[in-house]
C-alpha positions in Angstrom: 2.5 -11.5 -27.9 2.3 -12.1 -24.7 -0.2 -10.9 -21.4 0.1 -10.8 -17.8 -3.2 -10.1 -16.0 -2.7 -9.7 -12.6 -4.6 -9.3 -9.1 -3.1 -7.8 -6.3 -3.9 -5.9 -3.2 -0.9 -5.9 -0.7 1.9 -6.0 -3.3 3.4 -9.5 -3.6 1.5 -10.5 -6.9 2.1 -6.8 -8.1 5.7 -7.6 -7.6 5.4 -11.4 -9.8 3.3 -9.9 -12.1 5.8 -7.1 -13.1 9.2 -9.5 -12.4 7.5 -11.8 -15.4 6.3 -9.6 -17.5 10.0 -8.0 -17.8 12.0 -10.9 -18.7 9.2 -11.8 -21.0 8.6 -8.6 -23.0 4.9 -9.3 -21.5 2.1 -6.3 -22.0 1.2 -5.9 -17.8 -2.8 -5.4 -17.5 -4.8 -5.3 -13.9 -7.9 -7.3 -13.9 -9.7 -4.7 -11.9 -9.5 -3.0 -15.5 -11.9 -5.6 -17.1 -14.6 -6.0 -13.9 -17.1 -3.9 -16.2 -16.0 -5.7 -19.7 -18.3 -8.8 -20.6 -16.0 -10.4 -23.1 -12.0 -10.6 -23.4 -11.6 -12.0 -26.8 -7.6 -13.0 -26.0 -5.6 -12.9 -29.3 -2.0 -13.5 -27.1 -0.1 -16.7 -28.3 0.7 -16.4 -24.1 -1.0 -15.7 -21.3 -0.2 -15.5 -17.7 -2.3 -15.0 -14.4 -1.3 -13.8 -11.6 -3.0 -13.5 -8.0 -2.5 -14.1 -4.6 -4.0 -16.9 -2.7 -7.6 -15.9 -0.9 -9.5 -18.2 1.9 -7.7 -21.9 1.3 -11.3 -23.3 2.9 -13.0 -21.5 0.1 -10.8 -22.6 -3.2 -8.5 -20.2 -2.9 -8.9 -18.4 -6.0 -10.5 -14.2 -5.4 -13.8 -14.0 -6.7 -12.4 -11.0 -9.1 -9.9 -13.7 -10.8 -13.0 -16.0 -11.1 -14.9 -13.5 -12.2 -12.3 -12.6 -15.2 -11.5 -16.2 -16.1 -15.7 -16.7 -17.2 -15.2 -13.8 -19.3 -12.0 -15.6 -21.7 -12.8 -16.4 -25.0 -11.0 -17.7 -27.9 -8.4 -19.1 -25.6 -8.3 -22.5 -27.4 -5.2 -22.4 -28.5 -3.2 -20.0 -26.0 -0.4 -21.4 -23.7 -1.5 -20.5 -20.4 0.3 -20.3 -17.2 -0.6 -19.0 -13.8 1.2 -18.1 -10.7 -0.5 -17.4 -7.2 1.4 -16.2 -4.1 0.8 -17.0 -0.8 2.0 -16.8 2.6 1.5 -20.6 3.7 0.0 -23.0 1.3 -2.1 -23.0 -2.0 -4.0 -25.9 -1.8 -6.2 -26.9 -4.8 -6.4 -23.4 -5.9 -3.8 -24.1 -9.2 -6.6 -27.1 -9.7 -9.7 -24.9 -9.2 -7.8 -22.1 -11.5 -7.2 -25.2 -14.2 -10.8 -26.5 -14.2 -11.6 -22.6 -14.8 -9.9 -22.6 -17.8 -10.8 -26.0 -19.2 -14.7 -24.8 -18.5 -13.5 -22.1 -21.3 -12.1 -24.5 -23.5 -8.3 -23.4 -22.9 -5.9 -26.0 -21.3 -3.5 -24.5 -18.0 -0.4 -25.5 -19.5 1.7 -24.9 -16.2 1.2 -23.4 -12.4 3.4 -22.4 -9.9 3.2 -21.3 -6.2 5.1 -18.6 -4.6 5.6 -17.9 -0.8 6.0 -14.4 -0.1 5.3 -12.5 3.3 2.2 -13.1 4.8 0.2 -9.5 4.0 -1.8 -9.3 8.0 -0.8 -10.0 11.0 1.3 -12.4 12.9 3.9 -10.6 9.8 6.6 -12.9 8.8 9.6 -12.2 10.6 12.1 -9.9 8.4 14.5 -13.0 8.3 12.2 -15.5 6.8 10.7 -12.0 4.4 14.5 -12.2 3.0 15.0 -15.7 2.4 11.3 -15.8 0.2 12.3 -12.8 -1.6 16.0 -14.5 -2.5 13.8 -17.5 -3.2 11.6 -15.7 -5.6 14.5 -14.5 -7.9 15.6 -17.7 -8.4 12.0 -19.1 -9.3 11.8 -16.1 -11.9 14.4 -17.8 -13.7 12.2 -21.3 -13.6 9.3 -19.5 -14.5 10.4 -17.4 -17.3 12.3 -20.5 -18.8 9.2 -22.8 -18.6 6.9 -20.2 -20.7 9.7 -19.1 -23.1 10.1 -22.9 -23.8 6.3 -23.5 -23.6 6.4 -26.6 -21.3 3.7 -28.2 -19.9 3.8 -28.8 -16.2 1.2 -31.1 -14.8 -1.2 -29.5 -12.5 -0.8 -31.6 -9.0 -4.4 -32.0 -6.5 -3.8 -32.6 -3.2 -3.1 -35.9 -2.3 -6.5 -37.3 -2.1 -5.7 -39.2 1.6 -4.3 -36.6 3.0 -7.3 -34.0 1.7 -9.8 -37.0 3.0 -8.2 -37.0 6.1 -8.2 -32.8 6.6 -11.7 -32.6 4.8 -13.4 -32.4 7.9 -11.3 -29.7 9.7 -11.8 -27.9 6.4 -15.4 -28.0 6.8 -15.3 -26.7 10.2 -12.5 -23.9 9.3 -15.2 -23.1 6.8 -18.0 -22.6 8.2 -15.7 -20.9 11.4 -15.0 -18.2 9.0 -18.1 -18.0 7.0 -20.0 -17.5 10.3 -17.1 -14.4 10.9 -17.1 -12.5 7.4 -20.7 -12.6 8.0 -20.7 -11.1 10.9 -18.1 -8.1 10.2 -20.5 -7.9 6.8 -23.6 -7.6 9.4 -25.8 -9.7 7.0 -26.6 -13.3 8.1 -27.5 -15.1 5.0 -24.5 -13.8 2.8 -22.8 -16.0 0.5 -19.1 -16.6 0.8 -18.6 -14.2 -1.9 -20.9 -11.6 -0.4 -19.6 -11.3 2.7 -16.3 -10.5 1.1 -17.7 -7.8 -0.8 -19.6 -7.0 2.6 -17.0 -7.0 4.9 -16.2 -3.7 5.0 -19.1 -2.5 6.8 -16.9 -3.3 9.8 -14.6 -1.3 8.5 -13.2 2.0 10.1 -10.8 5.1 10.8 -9.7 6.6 14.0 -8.8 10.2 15.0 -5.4 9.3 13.8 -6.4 9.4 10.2 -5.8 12.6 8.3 -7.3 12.1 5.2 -4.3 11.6 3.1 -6.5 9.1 0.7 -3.3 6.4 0.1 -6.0 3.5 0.9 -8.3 5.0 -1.6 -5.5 4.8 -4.1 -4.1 1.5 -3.6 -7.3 0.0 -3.7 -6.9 -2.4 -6.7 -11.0 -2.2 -7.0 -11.8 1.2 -6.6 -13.5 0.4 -3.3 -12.9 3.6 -1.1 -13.9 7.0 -1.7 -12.6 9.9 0.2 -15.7 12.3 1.7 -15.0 14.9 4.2 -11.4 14.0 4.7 -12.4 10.0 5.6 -12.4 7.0 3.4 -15.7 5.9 2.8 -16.0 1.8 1.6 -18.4 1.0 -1.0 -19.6 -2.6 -0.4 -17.4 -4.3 -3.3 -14.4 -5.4 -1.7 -12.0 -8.3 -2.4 -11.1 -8.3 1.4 -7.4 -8.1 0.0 -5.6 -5.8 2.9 -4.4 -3.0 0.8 -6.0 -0.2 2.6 -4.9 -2.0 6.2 -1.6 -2.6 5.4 -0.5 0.6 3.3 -1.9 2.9 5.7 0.8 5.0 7.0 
C-alpha cells in the first residue's frame, strides 16, 4: 500500500502530489486532515511527502508538515520518500525533513526538489512557467521509477563552505523577515512559527470583494470564515498564498 500526504496552498505540491500518487496507485491524503489527530500509526510499505518549500532562512519545511512528521509512528520499516517544490532553491530543507524522520525512527530513503512557478509576486514569466512544467513530467518518470524500485538516494546538505560562507547573510535575511512577519502579525515577541500563524492580522479585502468565499475554500487549513459577505482570518495560518493568489 502506498500514501501520499501532501501540503499545499497555491497548487504546485497539489499538482506533485496527485501526478505521483497516479502512476503509483498511491491513496492521496491532505495533512490538514490530521492537524487534530495525535497519532498516525502508518501501516503503508510506502510513503511519500509532499510540500512546498516555506522561508529557506527558517529550514524550509511549513510548520503543518513538522507538525505531522512528530505525530508518525511505526514507520520503522516504511520506505519513505519526499518531494518539496519550490520556486528558487530548497536548501537544507530535504535534510531538516530527513533528521525529522530519523528523530521517529524511520530512515528518508530518497528526496527530490522540484521548481515550479514562483506562487507571489515578481510571477515567473509564462516562458520559464512552461519549461518547469515540461521539466516536471519528465521528473515524474524519475520519481515514480525510484519508489517502484525502492532506491535509496542519499540525502545531500549544503556544501558546508559554501553554507559557512552565506551563514551570515542568512542570519541577517532571518532576522530581516522575522522582524517583518512580526510586524504584519502586530505581536513583537512572536516566534517564527507564531507570526506565521499571526500574520494574517494584516490581512484584508477591498470594496472589490464580493463575497464569493473561493479563499475560504482553498484554504488548505480552514483558516477563513465568511461573515457578512467578507472573509474573516482566524489566527492559524501557514502564510501559504492560497487565498492571495486564487482570488479572482
Amino acid at each position: 500500500m502506498t500514501e501520499i500526504y501532501y501540503f499545499s496552498g497555491t497548487g504546485n505540491s497539489l499538482v506533485v502530489a496527485r501526478d505521483i500518487a497516479r502512476r503509483l496507485d498511491g491513496k492521496l491524503i491532505p495533512m490538514a486532515a490530521t492537524i487534530h489527530t495525535r497519532k498516525i500509526k502508518e501501516n503503508a510499505d510506502v510513503l511519500g511527502i509532499i510540500f512546498p518549500v516555506h522561508n529557506v532562512v527558517n529550514g524550509g519545511v511549513p510548520s503543518i508538515v513538522r507538525s505531522f512528521l512528530t505525530k508518525l509512528e511505526n514507520i520503522s520499516s516504511t520506505y519513505i520518500f519526499a518531494v518539496c517544490t519550490c520556486g528558487g532553491g530548497s536548501g537544507d530543507t530535504l535534510p531538516n525533513i530527513q533528521k525529522s524522520i530519523e528523530a521517529k525512527g524511520g530512515k528518508l530513503a530518497a528526496g527530490f526538489t522540484i521548481k515550479l512557478p514562483f506562487n507571489c509576486p515578481p510571477f515567473t514569466p509564462s516562458e520559464v512557467q512552461l519549461k518547469r512544467f515540461q521539466e516536471w513530467n519528465q521528473r515524474l518518470d524519475e520519481i515514480c521509477k525510484t519508489v517502484i524500485a525502492k532506491k535509496e538516494i542519499k540525502i545531500n546538505f549544503v556544501n558546508p563552505i559554501i553554507k559557512a560562507l552565506v551563514y551570515p547573510l542568512g542570519l541577517i535575511m532571518r532576522s530581516a523577515i522575522l522582524k517583518n512577519y512580526r510586524k504584519l502579525a502586530r505581536d513583537p515577541r512572536a516566534s517564527f512559527d507564531e507570526a506565521v500563524r499571526l500574520i494574517d492580522h494584516s490581512y484584508y479585502v477591498n470594496e472589490k470583494c464580493d463575497g464569493c468565499g473561493i479563499c475560504a475554500k482553498v484554504c488548505p487549513v480552514d483558516n477563513i470564515e465568511i461573515v457578512d459577505n467578507k472573509p474573516i482570518w482566524l489566527h492559524h495560518c501557514e502564510s501559504c498564498l492560497a487565498c492571495f493568489v486564487w482570488c479572482p
